[in-house]
C-alpha positions in Angstrom: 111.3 138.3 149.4 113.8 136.3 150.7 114.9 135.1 147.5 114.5 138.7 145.7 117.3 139.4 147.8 119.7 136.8 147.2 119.4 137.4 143.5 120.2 140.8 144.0 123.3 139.5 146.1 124.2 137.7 143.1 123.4 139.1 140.1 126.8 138.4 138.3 126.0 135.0 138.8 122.6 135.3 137.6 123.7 136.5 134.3 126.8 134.4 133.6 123.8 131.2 134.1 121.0 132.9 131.5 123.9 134.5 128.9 125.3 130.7 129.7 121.7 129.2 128.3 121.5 131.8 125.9 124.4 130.6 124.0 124.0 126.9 124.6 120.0 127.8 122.5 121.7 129.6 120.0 124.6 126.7 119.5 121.9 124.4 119.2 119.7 125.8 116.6 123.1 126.7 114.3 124.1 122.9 115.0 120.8 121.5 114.6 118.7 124.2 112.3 117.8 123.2 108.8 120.1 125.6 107.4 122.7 126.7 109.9 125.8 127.5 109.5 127.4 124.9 111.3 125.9 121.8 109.1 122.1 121.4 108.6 121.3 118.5 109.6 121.5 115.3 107.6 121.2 117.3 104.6 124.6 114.7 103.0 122.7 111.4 102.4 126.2 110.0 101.8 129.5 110.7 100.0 131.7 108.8 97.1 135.5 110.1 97.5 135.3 113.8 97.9 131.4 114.5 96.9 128.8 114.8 99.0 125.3 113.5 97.8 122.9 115.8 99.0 119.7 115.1 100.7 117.4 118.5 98.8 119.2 117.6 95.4 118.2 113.8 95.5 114.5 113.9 96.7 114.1 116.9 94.5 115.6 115.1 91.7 113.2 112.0 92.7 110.3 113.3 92.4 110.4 115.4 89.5 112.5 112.7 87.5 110.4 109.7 88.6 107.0 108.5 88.4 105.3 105.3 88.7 106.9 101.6 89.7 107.5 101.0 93.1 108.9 104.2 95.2 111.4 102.4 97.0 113.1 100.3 94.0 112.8 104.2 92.2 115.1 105.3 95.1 117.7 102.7 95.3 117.9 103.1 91.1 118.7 107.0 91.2 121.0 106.3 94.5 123.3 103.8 92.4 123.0 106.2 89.9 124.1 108.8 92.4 127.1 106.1 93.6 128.3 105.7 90.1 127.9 109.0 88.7 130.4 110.6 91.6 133.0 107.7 90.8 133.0 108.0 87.0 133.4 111.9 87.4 135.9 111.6 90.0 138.0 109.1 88.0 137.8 111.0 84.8 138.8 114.5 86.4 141.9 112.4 87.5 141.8 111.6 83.9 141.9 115.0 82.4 138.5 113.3 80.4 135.4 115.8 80.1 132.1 116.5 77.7 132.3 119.5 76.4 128.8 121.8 75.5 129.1 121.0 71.9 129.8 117.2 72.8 126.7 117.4 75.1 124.5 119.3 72.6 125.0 116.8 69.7 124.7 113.8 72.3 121.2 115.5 73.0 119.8 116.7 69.6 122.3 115.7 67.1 121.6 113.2 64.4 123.0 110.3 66.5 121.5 111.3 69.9 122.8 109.2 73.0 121.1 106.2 73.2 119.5 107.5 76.9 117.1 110.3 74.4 116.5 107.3 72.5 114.9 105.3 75.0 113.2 108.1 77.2 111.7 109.8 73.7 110.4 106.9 71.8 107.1 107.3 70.6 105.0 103.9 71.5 103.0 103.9 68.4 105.9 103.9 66.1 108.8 102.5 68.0 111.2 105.4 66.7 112.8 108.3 68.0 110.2 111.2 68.6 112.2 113.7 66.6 109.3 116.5 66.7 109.3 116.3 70.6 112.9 116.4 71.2 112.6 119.4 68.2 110.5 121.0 70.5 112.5 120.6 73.7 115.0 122.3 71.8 113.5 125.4 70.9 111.9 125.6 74.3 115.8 125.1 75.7 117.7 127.5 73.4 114.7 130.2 73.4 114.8 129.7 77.5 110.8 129.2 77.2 110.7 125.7 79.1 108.6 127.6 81.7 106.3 129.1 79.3 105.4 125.9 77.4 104.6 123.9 81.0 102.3 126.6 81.9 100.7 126.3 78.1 100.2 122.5 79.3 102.9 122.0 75.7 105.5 119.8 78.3 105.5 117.6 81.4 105.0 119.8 84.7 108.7 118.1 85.4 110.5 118.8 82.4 113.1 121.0 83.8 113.8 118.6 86.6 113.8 115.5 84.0 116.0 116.8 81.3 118.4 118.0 84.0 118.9 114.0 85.3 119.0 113.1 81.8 121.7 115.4 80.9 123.6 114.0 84.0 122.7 110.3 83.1 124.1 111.5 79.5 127.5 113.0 80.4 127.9 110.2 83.0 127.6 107.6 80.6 129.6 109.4 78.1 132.6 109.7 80.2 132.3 106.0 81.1 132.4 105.0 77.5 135.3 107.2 77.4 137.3 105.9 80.2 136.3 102.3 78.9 137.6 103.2 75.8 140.7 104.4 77.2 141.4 100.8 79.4 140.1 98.7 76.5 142.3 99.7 74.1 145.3 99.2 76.2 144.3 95.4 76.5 146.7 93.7 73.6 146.9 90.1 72.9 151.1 89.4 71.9 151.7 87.6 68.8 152.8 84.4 71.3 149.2 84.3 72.9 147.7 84.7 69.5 149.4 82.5 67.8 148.7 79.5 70.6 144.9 80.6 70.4 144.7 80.5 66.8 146.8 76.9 67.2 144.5 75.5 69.6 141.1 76.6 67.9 142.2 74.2 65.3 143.0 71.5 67.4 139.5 69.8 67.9 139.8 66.1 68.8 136.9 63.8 69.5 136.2 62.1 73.0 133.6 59.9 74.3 132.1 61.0 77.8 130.2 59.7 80.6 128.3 61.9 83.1 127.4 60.2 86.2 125.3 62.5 87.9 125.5 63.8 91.3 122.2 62.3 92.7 122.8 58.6 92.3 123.9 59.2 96.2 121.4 59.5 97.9 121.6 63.3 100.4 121.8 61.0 103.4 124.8 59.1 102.2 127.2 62.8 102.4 127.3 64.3 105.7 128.1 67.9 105.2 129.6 69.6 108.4 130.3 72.8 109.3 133.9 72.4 108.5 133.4 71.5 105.1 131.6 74.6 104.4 134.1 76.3 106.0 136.9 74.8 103.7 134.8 75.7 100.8 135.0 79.3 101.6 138.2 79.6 102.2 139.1 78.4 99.1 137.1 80.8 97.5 136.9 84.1 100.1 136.3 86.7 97.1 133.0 85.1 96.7 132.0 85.6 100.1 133.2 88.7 101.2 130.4 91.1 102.5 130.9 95.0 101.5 129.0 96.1 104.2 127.8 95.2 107.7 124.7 93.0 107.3 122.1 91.0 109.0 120.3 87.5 109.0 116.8 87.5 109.7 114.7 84.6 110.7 110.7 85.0 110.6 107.7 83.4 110.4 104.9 84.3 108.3 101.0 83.9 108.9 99.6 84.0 105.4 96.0 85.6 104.8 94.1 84.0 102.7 90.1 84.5 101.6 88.3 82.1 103.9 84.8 79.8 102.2 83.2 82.6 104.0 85.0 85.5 102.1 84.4 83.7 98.8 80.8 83.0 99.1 80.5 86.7 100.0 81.9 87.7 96.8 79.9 84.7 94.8 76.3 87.0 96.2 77.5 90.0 95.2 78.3 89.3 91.6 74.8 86.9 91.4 73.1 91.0 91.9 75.7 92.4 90.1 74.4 89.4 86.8 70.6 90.5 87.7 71.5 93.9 87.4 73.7 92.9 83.9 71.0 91.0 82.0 68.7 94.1 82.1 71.0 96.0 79.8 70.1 95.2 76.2 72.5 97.1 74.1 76.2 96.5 73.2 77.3 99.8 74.4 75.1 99.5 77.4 76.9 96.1 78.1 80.4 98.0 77.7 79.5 100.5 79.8 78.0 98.8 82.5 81.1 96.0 82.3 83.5 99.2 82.6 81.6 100.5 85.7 82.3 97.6 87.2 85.7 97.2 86.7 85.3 94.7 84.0 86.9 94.6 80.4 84.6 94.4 77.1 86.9 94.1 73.8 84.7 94.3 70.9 86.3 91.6 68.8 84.9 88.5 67.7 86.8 85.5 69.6 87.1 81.3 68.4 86.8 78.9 71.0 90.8 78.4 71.4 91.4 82.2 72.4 88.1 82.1 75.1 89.2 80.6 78.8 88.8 77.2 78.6 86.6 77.2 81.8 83.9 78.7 79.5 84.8 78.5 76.0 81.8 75.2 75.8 79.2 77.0 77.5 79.9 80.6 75.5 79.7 79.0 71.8 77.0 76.0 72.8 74.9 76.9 75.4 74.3 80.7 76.5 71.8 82.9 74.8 72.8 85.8 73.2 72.5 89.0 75.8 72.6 86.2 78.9 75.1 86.1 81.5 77.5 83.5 82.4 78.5 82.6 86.2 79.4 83.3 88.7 82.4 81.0 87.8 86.0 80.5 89.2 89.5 81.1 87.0 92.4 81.1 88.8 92.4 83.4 91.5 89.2 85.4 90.4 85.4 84.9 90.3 84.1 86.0 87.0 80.9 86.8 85.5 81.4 86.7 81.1 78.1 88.1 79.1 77.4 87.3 75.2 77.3 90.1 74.0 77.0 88.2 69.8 78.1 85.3 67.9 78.7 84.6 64.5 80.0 82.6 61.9 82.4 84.7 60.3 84.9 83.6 57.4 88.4 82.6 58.8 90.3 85.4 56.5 89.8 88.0 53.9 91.9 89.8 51.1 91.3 93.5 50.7 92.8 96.5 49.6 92.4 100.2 50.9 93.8 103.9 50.1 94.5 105.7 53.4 94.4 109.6 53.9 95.6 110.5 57.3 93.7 112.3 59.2 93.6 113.6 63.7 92.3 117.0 63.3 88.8 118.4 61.6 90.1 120.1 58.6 92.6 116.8 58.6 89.5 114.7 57.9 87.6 117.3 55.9 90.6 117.2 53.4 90.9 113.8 53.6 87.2 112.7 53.0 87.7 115.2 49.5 90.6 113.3 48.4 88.8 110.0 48.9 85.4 110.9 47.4 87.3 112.0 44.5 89.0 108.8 44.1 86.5 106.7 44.7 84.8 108.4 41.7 87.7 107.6 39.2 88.0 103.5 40.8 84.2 103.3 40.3 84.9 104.2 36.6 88.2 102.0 35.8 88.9 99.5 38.8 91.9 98.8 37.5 93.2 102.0 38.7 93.2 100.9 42.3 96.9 99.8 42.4 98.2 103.0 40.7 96.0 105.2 43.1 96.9 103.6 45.8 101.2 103.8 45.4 100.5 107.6 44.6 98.0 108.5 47.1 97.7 106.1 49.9 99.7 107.2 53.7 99.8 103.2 54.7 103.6 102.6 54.8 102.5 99.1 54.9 100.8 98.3 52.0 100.9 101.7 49.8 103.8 99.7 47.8 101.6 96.9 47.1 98.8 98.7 45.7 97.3 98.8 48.9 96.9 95.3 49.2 96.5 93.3 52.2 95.9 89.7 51.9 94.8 86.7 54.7 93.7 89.1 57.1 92.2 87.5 60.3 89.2 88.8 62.1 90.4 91.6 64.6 93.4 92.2 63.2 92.6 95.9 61.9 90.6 98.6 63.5 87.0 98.2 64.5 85.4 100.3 61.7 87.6 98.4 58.8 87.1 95.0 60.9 83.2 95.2 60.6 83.2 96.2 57.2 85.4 93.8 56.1 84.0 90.1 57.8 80.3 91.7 58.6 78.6 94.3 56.9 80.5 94.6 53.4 80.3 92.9 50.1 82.9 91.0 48.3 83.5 93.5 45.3 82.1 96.5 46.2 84.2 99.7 47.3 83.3 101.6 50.8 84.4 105.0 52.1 85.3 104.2 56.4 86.8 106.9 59.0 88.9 105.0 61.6 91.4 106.4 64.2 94.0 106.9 61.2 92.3 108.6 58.7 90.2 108.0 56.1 90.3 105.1 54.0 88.6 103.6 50.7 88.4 100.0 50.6 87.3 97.5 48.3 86.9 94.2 49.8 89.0 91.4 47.2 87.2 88.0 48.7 86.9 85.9 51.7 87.7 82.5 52.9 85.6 79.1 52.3 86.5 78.2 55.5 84.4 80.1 58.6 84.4 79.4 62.9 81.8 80.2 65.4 83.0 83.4 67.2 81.9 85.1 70.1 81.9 88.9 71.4 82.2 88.7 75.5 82.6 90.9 78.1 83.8 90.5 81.4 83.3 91.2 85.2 85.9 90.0 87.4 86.1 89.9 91.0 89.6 88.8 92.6 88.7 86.4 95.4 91.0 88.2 98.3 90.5 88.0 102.2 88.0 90.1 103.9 88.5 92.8 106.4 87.2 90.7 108.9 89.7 87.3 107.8 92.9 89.9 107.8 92.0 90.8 111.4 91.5 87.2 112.6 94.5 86.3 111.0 96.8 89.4 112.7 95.6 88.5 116.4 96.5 84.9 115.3 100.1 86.4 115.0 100.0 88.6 118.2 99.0 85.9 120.4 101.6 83.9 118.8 104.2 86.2 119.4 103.4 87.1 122.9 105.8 85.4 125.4 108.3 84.3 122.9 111.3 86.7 124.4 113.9 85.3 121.9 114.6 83.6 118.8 115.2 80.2 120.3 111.4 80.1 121.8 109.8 81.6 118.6 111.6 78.8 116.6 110.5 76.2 118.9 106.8 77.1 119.3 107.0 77.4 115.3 108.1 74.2 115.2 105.4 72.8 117.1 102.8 74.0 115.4 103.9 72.7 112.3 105.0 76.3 110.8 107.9 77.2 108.6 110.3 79.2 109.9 112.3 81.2 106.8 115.4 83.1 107.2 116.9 86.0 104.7 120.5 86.1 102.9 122.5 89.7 104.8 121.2 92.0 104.3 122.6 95.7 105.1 120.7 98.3 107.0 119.8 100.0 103.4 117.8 96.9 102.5 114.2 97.6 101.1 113.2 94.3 99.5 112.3 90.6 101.0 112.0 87.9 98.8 109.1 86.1 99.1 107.0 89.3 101.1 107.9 92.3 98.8 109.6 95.5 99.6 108.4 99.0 101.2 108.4 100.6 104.6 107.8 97.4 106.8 111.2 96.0 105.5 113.1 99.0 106.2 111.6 99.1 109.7 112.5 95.3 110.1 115.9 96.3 109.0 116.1 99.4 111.4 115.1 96.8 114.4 117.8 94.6 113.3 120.6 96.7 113.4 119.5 98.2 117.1 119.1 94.7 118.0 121.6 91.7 119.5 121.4 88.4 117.8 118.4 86.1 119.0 116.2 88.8 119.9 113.0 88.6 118.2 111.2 91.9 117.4 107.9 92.9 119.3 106.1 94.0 115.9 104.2 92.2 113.7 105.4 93.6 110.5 102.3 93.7 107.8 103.0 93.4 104.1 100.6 94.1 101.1 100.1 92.7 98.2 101.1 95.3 95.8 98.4 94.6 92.8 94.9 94.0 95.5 96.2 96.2 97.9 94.7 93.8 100.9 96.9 92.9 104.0 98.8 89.1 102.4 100.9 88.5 105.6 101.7 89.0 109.1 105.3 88.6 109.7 107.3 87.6 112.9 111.3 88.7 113.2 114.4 87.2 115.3 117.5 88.3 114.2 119.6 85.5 113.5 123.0 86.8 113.1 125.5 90.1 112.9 127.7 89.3 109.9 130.7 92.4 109.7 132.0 93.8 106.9 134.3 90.7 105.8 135.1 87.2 104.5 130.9 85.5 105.7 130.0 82.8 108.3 128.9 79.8 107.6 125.8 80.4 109.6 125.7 83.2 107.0 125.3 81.3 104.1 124.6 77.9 104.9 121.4 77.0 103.4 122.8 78.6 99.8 126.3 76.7 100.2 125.0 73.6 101.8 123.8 72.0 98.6 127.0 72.4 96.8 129.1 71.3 99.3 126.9 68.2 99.2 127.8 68.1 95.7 131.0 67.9 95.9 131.6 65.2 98.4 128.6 63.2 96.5 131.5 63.8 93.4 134.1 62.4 96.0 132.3 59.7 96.9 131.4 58.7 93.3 134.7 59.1 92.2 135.9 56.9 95.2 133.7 53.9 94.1 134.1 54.2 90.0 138.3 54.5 89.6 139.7 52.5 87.4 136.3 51.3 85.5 135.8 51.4 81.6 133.5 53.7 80.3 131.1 51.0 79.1 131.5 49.1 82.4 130.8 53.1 83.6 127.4 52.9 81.6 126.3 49.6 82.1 126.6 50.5 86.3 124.4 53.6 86.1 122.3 52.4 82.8 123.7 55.6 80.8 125.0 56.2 77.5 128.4 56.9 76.3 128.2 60.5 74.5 131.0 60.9 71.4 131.6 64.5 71.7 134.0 67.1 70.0 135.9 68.8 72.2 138.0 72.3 71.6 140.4 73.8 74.3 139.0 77.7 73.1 135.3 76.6 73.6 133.8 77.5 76.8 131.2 74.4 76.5 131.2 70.7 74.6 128.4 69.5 72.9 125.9 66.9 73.9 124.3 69.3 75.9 127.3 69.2 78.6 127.6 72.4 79.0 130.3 75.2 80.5 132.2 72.4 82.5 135.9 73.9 82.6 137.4 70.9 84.4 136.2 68.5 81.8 137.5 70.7 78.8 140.8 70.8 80.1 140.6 67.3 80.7 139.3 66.7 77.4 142.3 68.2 76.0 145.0 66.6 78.2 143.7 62.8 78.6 146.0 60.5 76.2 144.0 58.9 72.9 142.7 55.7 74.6 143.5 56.3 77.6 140.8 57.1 80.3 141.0 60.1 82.6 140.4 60.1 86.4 137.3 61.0 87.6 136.5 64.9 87.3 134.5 66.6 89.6 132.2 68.9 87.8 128.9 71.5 88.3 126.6 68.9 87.9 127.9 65.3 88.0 131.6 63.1 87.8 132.9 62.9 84.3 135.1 59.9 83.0 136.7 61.1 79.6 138.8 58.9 76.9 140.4 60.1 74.1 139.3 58.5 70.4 141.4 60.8 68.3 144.5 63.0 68.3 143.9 66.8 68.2 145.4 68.3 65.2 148.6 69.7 66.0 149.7 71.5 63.1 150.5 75.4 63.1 147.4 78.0 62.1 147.6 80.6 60.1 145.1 82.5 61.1 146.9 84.9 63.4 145.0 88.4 62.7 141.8 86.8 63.1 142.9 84.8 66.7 144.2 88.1 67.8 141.2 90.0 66.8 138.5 87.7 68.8 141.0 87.6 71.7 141.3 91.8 71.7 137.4 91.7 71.3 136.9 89.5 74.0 139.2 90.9 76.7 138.2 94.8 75.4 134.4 94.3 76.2 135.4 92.7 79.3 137.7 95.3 81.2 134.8 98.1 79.8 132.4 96.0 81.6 134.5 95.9 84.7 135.5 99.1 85.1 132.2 100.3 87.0 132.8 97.5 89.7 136.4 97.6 89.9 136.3 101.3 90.7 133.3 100.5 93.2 135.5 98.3 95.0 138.6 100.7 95.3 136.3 103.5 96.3 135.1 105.2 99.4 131.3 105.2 99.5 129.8 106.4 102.7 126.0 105.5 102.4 123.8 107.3 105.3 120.8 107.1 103.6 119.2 104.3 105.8 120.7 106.0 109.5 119.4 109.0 108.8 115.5 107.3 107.8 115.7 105.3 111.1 116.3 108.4 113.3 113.2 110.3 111.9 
């Protein structure tokens, strides 16, 4: 009661507190709601300049536009296409550059359609544009009936979705070309720099060479300190400058792999699985039980040279016909093969055939009237064939030719014409056959003298991959392993002594979805959401499990320190060292060989190192010499610059010192050949600036990329 009363001493206090938390609820859920008026939240996945890449558009875009391969690689591929898209439509509004309706119509379904409808409609069978498809998209598009001919099951369920990204991938491309066209054109070689091009394209001179390669010093000969590396990239910072904040991870990895145990496991169950195989006794009783068992059967007849050569012997030689084979080991599978025939079947034959095309019922009932009645006017004159078949035949490939095929190998046409051709038909005599095409008369020509032993196999195969009970073994391995280590200095050391690699990643930035070596997914995003909440040396409490991505069983257990915090900016040297290390070496290997070889004659040269002296030609415009040298720019220009008979100082080059002397004077005379110099340079420098005009405006522009805070808040 008491406190009844002192509320209703203070009810203006009272209220001020609840209308106080009343307002504080409602500014939450407007702040925080998924649609509230004061932001939802996180629905911007990033920006590029001005535009905002949003969160619904891009996952709806995802999943409607994209389907198979692996989902993350499918995400980073429409985000870059997200990234570039904003800066090419950003650049050409600046521009005044735009694709009008009728530009993107004709792009589309015009008689040159951009080459993105080219490759997204191109039928497989043919390899060509599917005109009637995109045809048909077009009358769905123009009579607004796209919805009517998914729910007819005519389209893809996604078609909407799909030819929206492809209209943007379209116009986005199309204004690229544009603006590439615009910078291209403005590149212009001066008559000067022609004329000195076209001069020195004719000023080939020959010179003889010796390459003293970088290894005859031994590694232990160069020290290569941290300085050194440090030199290296500051002389060359644009190489090493990181975009973005990254990290360095160091891990170890506990591989699972099938044990003896696992394998003979797998060697019982496909000894019951053969039991169970030799009781079939028909060839499509073989296929069918192979298929069931998630084996292959291909019913071509195979030589020796295209069987495995783990069982090729045994298949022509020893087994019966309707026995199986193994269980026997190939590569990284345990296989059972059956015999399902074998024959001695000639090594070619020459036919020729009159096709009617055929995929519907009245398709084939026409085309087995059109066949009858010319196989009644070839059994009366034969020598009508040719004639019939340029008139009548549908076979683009041989209608021409009197529908003639000659040398045709066993397997090479469809089943139906196949058998009739090496197996069940007569040299001379004419046969009516329905395949998948159509429906063909054939007249077999002849067949080869020569014959081989073939075989008709089918498969089971097993892969031989770790147990359940091996992948658990193998994961409290790498628990107990990782208990107790409370940095990245003690998991390095206990690593060390047990004899166990420990690997460590280029940066990577917090977006990062793929490791080298383990493969990509979730468990690499979460390693690179630790990493980035993390200080350098700590060492993550999670084993991180990765999958193999074709047998789907658990391939390794992975342990994580983070080695280093690299900022946007010029990298460490910690950074990059096991990349950079090897070059470095390089080059003071080339110091220390040029140090030791100064002064020496190019025979003296090759009768130190037992090498040859290469006579080579050598052009100031050519990007490599011949002799297999290769794209060494130091040695061209030295090529071009050492004296005749004189010998050049040691160069330094990718991938060994090079001593150069001159044998003949380059030709110094004046070229006339001015348009053409001037057209190759233009060329060249034109496809390049189109090239680099997606990077450059990368670099100049502000990309904000949330897409990897935002997952490792959820």
């Amino acid at each position: 009661m008491a406190l009844i009363g002192k509320i209703r001493d203070n009810t203006a206090l009272i209220l001020f507190v609840i209308g106080g938390a009343i307002c504080l609820f409602v500014f939450q859920e407007m702040s925080s709601g998924a649609n509230g008026p004061l932001g939802p939240v996180e629905q911007a996945m990033g920006r590029v300049g001005h535009q905002e890449i949003d969160r619904a558009d891009f996952e709806r875009t995802l999943s409607g536009a994209f389907s198979g391969g692996d989902a993350y690689q499918n995400r980073d591929q429409l985000w870059q296409f997200y990234v570039n898209e904003g800066l090419v439509k950003e650049e050409a509004e600046n521009l005044g550059l735009s694709v009008s309706e009728f530009e993107l119509n004709d792009l589309e379904f015009g008689p040159t359609p951009s080459p993105i409808i080219t490759r997204n409609l191109t039928d497989p069978n043919t390899g060509q544009l599917n005109r009637t498809l995109l045809s048909q998209i077009q009358g769905h598009i123009d009579n607004g009936t796209l919805k009517d001919a998914v729910a007819n099951g005519e389209l893809n369920p996604n078609i909407e979705t799909i030819w929206k990204y492809q209209r943007r991938e379209i116009v986005a491309t199309r204004l690229q070309e544009k603006m590439g066209a615009l910078v291209s054109k403005a590149m212009y070689a001066p008559s000067w720099q022609a004329q000195e091009f076209a001069n020195n394209q004719i000023a080939s001179r020959k010179v003889a060479v010796v390459k003293i390669p970088f290894d005859e010093v031994d590694n232990s000969d160069v020290e290569v300190s941290d300085a050194d590396m440090q030199a290296y990239i500051d002389e060359n910072r644009s190489v090493f400058v990181n975009r973005v904040e990254s990290r360095q991870l160091s891990y170890v990895s506990f591989k699972v792999e099938a044990t003896a145990a696992d394998s003979a496991k797998i060697r019982t169950l496909l000894g019951e699985v053969a039991t169970d195989w030799n009781k079939e006794t028909t060839e499509s009783g073989d296929s069918l039980f192979a298929l069931a068992n998630r084996g292959s059967y291909a019913p071509n007849y195979l030589t020796a040279d295209n069987l495995s050569p783990v069982i090729a012997d045994a298949i022509m030689n020893d087994v019966a016909i309707g026995s199986v084979y193994g269980p026997y080991v190939e590569g990284n599978a345990m296989k059972l093969a059956k015999l399902i025939d074998r024959k001695v079947i000639a090594d070619s034959a020459s036919t020729r055939h009159i096709l009617r095309n055929a995929t519907t019922p009245d398709q084939f009932k026409e085309a087995n009237r059109v066949i009858d009645s010319l196989m009644n006017v070839v059994q009366r004159n034969r020598g009508k064939f040719a004639s019939l078949a340029e008139t009548f035949s549908q076979d683009p490939g041989s209608a021409s030719n009197g529908g003639e095929y000659e040398k045709v190998t066993p397997g090479q046409f469809v089943r139906p014409f196949d058998n009739v051709l090496f197996r069940t038909g007569s040299v001379g005599q004419l046969y009516k056959i329905r395949t998948s095409y159509g429906v063909h008369l054939v007249e077999i020509l002849g067949r080869s003298r020569t014959t081989s032993t073939r075989a008709k196999v089918a498969y089971i195969v097993e892969p031989i991959i770790p147990s359940s009970d091996t992948e658990d073994a193998v994961l409290a391995e790498a628990q107990v392993f990782l208990n107790g280590k409370g940095n990245l200095t003690e998991l390095k050391a206990a690593a060390e002594a047990a004899g166990m690699e420990v690997s460590q990643t280029t940066p990577m930035p917090l977006s990062a979805y793929n490791l080298p070596g383990l493969g990509s997914g979730q468990e690499v995003k979460d390693m690179m959401c630790w990493a980035f909440s993390a200080d350098e040396g700590d060492v993550s409490g999670i084993v991180y499990t990765f999958t193999d991505p074709q047998l789907f069983y658990e391939n390794n257990y992975v342990l994580v320190g983070l080695e280093d915090v690299l900022p946007a900016g010029v990298a460490t040297v910690a950074a990059v060292k096991e990349n950079l290390e090897p070059i470095v070496r390089d080059l003071k290997k080339g110091e220390k060989i040029s140090g030791m070889i100064g002064g020496k004659s190019l025979s003296d040269l090759a009768s130190q190192y037992d090498l040859k002296v290469d006579t080579v030609t050598s052009n100031p415009t050519l990007s490599s010499l011949s002799a297999g040298i290769g794209n060494e720019p130091k040695v061209i220009a030295a090529a071009a610059a050492v004296a005749t008979g004189a010998v050049s100082k040691p160069v330094v080059g990718n991938t060994g010192v090079y001593v150069i002397q001159g044998i003949t004077e380059p030709t110094s005379s004046t070229s006339g050949n001015l348009p053409g110099a001037r057209q190759q340079i233009n060329t060249t420098i034109r496809l390049q600036a189109a090239n680099s005009l997606l990077p450059a405006l990368r670099v100049g522009a502000e990309i904000e990329d949330d897409r990897a805070e935002v997952d490792c808040r959820q």
